[in-house]
C-alpha positions in Angstrom: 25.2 71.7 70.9 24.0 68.1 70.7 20.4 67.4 71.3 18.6 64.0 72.3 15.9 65.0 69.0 19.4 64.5 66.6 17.9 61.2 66.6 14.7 63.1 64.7 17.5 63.9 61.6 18.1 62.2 59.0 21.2 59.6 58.6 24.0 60.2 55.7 24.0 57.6 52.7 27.7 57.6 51.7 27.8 55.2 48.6 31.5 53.4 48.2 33.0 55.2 51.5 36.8 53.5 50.7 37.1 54.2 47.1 37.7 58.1 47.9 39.2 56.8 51.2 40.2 54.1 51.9 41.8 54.0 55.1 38.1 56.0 56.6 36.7 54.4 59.4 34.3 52.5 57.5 37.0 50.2 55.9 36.5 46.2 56.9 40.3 46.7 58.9 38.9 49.6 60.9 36.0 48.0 62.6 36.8 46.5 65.9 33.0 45.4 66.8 30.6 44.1 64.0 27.2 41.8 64.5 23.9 41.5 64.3 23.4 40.5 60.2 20.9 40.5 57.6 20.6 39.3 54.0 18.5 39.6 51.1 18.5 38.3 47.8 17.2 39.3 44.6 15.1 37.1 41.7 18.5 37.6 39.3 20.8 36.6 42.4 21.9 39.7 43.5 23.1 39.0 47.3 22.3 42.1 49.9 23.8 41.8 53.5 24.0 44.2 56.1 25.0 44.7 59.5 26.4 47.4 61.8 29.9 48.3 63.7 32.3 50.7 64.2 34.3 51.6 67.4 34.5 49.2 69.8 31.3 48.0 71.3 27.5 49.2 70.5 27.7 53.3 71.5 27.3 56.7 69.6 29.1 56.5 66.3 28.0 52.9 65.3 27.0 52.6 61.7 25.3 50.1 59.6 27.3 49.1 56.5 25.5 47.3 53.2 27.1 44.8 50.8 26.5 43.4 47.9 27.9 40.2 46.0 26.5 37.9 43.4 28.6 35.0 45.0 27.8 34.1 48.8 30.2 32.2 49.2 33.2 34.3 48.9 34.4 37.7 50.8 32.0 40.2 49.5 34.4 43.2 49.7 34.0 46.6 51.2 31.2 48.4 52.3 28.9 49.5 49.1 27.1 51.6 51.0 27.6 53.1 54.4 24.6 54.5 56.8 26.0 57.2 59.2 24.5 58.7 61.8 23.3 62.6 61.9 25.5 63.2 64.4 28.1 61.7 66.7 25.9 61.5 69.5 23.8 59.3 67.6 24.2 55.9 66.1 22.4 54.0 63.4 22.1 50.0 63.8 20.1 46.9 63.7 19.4 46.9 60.3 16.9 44.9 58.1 16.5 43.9 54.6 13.8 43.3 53.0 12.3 42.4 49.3 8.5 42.9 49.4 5.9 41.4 47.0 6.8 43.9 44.4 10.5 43.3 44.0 11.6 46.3 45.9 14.2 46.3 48.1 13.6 47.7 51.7 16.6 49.0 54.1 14.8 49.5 57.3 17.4 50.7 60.5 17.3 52.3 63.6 18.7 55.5 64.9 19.0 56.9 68.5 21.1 59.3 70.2 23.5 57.4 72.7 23.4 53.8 72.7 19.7 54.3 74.1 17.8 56.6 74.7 14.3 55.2 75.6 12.5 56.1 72.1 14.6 54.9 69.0 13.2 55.0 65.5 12.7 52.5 63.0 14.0 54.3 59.3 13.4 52.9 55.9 14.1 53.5 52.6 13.7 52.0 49.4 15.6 50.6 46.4 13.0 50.4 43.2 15.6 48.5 41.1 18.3 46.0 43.4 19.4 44.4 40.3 20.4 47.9 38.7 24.2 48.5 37.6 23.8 51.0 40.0 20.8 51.0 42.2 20.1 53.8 44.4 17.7 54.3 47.9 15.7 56.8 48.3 15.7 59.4 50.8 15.3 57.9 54.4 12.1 58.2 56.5 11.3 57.7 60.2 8.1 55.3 60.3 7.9 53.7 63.5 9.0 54.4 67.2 11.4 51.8 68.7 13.9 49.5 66.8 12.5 46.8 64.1 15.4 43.9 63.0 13.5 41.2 61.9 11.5 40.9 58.8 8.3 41.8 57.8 5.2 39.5 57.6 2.4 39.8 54.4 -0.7 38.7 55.3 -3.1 36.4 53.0 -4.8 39.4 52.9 -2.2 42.0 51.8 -0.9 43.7 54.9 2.3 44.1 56.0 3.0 43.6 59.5 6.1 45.1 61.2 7.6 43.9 64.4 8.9 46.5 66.2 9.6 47.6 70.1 10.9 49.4 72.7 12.6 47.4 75.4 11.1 47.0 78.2 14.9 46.2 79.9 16.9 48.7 78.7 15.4 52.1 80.2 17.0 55.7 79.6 15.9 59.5 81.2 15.6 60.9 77.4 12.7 59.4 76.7 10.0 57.5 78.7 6.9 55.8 76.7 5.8 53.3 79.3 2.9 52.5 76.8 5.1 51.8 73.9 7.6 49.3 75.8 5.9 45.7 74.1 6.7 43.8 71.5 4.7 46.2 69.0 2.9 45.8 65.6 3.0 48.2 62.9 0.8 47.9 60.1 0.9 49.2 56.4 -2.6 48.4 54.1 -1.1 50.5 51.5 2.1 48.7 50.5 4.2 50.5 52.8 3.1 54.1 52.1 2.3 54.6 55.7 2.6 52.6 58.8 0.3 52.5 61.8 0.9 51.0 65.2 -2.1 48.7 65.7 -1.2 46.5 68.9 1.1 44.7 70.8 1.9 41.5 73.5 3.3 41.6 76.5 5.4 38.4 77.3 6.4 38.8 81.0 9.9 37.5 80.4 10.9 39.4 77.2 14.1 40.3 77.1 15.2 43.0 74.2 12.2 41.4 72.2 13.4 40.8 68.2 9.7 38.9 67.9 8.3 37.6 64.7 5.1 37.1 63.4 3.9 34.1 61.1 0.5 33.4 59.9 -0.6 30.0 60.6 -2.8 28.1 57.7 -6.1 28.0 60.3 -5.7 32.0 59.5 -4.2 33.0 63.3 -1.0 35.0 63.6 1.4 33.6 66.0 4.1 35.8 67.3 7.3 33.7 69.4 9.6 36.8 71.7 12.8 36.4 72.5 13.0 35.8 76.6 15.6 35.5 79.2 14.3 31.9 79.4 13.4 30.7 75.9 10.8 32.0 73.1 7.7 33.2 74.1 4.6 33.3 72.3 1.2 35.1 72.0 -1.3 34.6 69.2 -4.1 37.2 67.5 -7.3 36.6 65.9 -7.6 39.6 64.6 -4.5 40.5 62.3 -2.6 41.6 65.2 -4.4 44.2 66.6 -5.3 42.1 69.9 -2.8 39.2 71.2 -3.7 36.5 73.8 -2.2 33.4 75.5 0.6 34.9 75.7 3.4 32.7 77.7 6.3 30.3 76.8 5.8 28.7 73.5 8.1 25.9 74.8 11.2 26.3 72.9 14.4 26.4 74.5 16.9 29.5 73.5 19.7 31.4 75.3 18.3 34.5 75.1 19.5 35.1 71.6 18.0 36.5 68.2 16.3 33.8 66.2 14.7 33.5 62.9 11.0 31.7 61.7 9.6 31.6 58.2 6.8 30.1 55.7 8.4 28.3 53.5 7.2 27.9 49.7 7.2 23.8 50.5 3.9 25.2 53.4 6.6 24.9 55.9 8.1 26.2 58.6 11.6 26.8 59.1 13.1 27.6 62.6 16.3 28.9 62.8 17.6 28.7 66.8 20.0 27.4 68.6 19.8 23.7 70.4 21.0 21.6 73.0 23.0 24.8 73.6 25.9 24.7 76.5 27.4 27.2 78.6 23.7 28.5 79.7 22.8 28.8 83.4 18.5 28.5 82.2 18.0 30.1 85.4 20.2 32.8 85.9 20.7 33.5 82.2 23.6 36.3 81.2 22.7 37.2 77.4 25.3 36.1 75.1 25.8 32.8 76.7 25.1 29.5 75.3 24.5 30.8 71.6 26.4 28.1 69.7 24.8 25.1 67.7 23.1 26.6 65.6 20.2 24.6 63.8 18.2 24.8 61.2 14.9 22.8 61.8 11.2 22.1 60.3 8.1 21.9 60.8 4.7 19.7 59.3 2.4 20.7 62.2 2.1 24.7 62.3 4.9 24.4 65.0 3.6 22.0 67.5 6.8 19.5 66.6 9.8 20.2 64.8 12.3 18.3 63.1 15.7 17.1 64.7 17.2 19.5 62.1 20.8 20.9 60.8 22.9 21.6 63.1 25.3 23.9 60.4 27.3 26.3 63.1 28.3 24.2 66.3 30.8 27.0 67.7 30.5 29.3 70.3 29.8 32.7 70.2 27.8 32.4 66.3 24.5 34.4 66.7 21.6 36.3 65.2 20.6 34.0 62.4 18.4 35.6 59.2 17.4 33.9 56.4 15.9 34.2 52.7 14.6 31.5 50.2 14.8 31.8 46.7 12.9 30.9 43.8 13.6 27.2 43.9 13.3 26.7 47.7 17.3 27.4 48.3 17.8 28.3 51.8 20.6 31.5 52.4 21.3 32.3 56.4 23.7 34.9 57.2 24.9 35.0 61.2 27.4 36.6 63.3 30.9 35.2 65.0 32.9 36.6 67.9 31.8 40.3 67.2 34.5 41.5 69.5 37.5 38.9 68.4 37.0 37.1 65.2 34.4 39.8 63.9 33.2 37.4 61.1 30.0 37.4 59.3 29.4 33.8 57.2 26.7 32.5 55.7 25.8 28.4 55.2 22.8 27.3 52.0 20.9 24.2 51.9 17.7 23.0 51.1 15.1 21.3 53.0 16.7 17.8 52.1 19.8 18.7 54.1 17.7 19.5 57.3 15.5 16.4 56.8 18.3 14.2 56.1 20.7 16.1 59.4 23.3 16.4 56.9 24.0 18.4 53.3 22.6 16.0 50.8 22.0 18.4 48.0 24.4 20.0 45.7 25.4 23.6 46.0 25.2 23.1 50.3 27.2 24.6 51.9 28.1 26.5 55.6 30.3 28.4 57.3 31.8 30.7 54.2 33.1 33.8 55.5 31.8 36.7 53.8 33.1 39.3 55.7 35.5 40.1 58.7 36.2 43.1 60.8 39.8 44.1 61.8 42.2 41.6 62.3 
């Protein structure tokens, strides 16, 4: 008999799912709902993207598939490596990937049993070797309440800071932690042998949170939250264990998944969608408005940013993430039409390109399908 702690078990790795079957449920013509990307790349070019999907819409049974490719530009194939859920109460999504300062590759995700049920759980594991002819995670391990799908931030000083959450909007009778539903921090000191839950903001108008943290050169952290009117924002002192003016940072969004980074250059990148249409700003329905999406910079620590690439104009392309490689080549995987086109693409530039509004530099490039769902 199923049991809300199925969530407590540990997912299935199944490594090349279509080669044994390949008509299985996992295969790209058998998903009829896909989103919600990520992407990592390795020092030797190795590409890693990941996203979940299955069924028809998020519910029990979703899974998160992993890919790899040494050419992101073309279709990267089928699934290399498929994350199924315990059970099929449960579901496994909102994945993350992740390369941290000593050339491992992380696969965090998040499991719960029915499309929510108030408690989540953030799971990792960890590839030693991502370039390997065949590389290998280790065993999964629960680290963190709530659901984590943005990347990690390393301090100056060494830690790792994970943003994870509960939502505060999306309530179920399993499980109630009242004192857990904020934009959360996690911290590891110990290069990600253990993970401690160290504070937290509480933006009024967060909506499904997918915050990120960046540290700003005066030594502050500043957090921007996704809200039902725009990115909100907090800042800490105190490496995140205490947050304060915590309110609208200012910047337009459609309540929608962005993506902010340091950039090697000193930096940094937002990743958002603007002068967005098809957005009532005051009576906001998630999933409007996410089109033009934009690539922009900033020389101020965030105060201004630059009139930017605009490098996905359509409707319906969301959930931007983003890696930058050794010679400050910009890779940024999103979603299209999860539910009709079921496309995941990826667009490269440099910083020239968004400086210049335009791709200036060779090797740009946008809107290269990598993968699609059932046609």
């Amino acid at each position: 008999m199923s049991h809300k702690d199925d969530s407590l078990l540990k997912a299935k790795f199944i490594y090349n799912p279509t080669e044994a079957m390949p008509d299985c449920r996992f295969a790209n013509a058998n998903r009829y709902f896909q989103g919600i990307p990520t992407v990592e790349r390795t020092d030797k070019g190795m590409f890693y993207a990941a996203f979940y999907g299955g069924m028809k819409k998020e519910e029990s049974g979703n899974f998160v598939a992993v890919f790899r490719s040494t050419d992101p530009t073309a279709d990267f194939g089928e699934p290399w490596l498929v994350i199924e859920a315990p059970t099929p109460e449960c579901r496994t999504f909102d994945a993350c990937l992740w390369i941290d300062p000593m050339k491992r590759l992380w696969l965090f995700y998040t499991q719960s049993y029915t499309y929510i049920d108030g408690r989540f759980g953030v799971w990792a594991s960890v590839c030693d070797d991502p370039d390997a002819a065949e590389p290998r995670f280790s065993e999964p391990r629960r680290i963190a309440n709530g659901l984590m799908m943005n990347k990690p931030t390393v301090l100056s000083s060494g830690e790792w800071l994970l943003p994870c959450t509960i939502w505060c909007d999306e309530l179920s009778d399993l499980n109630d932690l009242p004192e857990e539903r904020y934009s959360n921090v996690y911290c590891s000191k110990d290069n990600g042998e253990s993970f401690t839950l160290i504070g937290h903001s509480d933006y009024a108008d967060r909506s499904t949170d997918e915050h990120m943290i960046v540290e700003l050169k005066d030594g502050r952290l500043w957090m921007l939250i996704r809200g039902r009117h725009g990115i909100g924002q907090a800042f800490s002192d105190d490496k995140g264990h205490t947050w304060y003016d915590v309110g609208f940072s200012g910047i337009k969004n459609p309540c929608s998944r962005f993506h902010i980074r340091r950039l090697k250059s000193g930096r940094l990148l937002l990743l958002n969608h603007k002068n967005y249409y098809g957005q009532d700003e005051i009576n906001v329905s998630p999933g409007k408005g996410r089109n033009n999406l934009t690539a922009m910079l900033s020389e101020d620590e965030g105060k201004t940013w630059s009139e930017g690439l605009l490098f996905e104009e359509r409707d319906m392309c969301s959930y931007p993430d983003a890696v930058e490689d050794e010679d400050g080549r910009l890779y940024v995987i999103y979603d299209r039409e999860r539910y009709a086109a079921r496309e995941i693409l990826m667009a490269s530039f440099c910083e020239e390109d968004i400086l210049a509004r335009k791709l200036v530099c060779e090797g740009s490039f946008v809107k290269k399908v990598i993968n699609h769902g059932a046609r």
